[in-house]
C-alpha positions as CSV (number, residue, x, y, z in Angstrom):
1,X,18.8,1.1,62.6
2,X,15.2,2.5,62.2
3,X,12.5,0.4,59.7
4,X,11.1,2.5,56.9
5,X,7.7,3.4,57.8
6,X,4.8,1.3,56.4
7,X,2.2,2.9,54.2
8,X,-1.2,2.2,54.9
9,X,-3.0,2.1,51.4
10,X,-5.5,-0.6,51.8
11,X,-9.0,-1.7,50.8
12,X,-9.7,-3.1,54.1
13,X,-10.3,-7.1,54.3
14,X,-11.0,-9.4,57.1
15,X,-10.7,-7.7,61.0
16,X,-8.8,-10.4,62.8
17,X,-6.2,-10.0,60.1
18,X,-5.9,-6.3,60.1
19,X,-5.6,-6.4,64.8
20,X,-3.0,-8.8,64.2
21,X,-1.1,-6.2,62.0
22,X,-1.9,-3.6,64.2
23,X,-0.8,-5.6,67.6
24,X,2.5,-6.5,65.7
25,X,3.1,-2.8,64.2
26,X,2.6,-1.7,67.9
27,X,4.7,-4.1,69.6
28,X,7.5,-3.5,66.9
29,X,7.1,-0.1,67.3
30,X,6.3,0.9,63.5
31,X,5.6,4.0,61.9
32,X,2.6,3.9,59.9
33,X,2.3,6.9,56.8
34,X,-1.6,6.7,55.8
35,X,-2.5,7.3,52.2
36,X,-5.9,5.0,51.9
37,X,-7.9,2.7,54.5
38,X,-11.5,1.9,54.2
39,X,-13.3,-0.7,56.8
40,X,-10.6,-3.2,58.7
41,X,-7.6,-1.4,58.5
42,X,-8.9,0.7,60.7
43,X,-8.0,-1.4,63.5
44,X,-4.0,-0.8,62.7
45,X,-4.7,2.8,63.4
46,X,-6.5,1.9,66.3
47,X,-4.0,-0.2,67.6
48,X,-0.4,1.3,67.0
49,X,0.0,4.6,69.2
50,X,-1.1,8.0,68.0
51,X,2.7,9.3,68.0
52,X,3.4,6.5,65.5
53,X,0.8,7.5,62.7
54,X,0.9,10.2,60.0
55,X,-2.2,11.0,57.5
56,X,-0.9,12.3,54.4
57,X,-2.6,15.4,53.4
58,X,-5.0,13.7,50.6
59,X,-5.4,10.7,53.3
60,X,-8.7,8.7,52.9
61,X,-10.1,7.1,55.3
62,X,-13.8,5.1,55.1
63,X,-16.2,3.5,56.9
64,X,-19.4,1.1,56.9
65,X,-22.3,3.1,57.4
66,X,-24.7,0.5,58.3
């Protein structure tokens, strides 16, 4: 049976955290739905393949700018 797929609606947080989620989304091959991610989380996008992830329309997505 196929797992729910995980929303991604997150503040971000520490990296090493958020690559360990994304290595273990990826190697359990999750579907990730994203509503909100700023900073960190961007690594479980990064590492969980492309065919895998879905922005919702009103997705937002940040980043540091310095």
């Amino acid at each position: 049976m196929d797992q729910p797929p995980v929303v991604i609606n997150d503040p971000g947080g520490y990296v090493w955290v958020h690559e360990a989620l994304g290595r273990k989304y990826a190697k359990e091959g999750a579907k990730l739905i994203v509503v909100y991610c700023a900073s960190a989380c961007l690594n479980l996008i990064a590492l969980v393949p492309k065919e895998n992830v879905c922005f919702r329309r009103s997705a937002w997505i940040g980043f540091h700018t310095r």
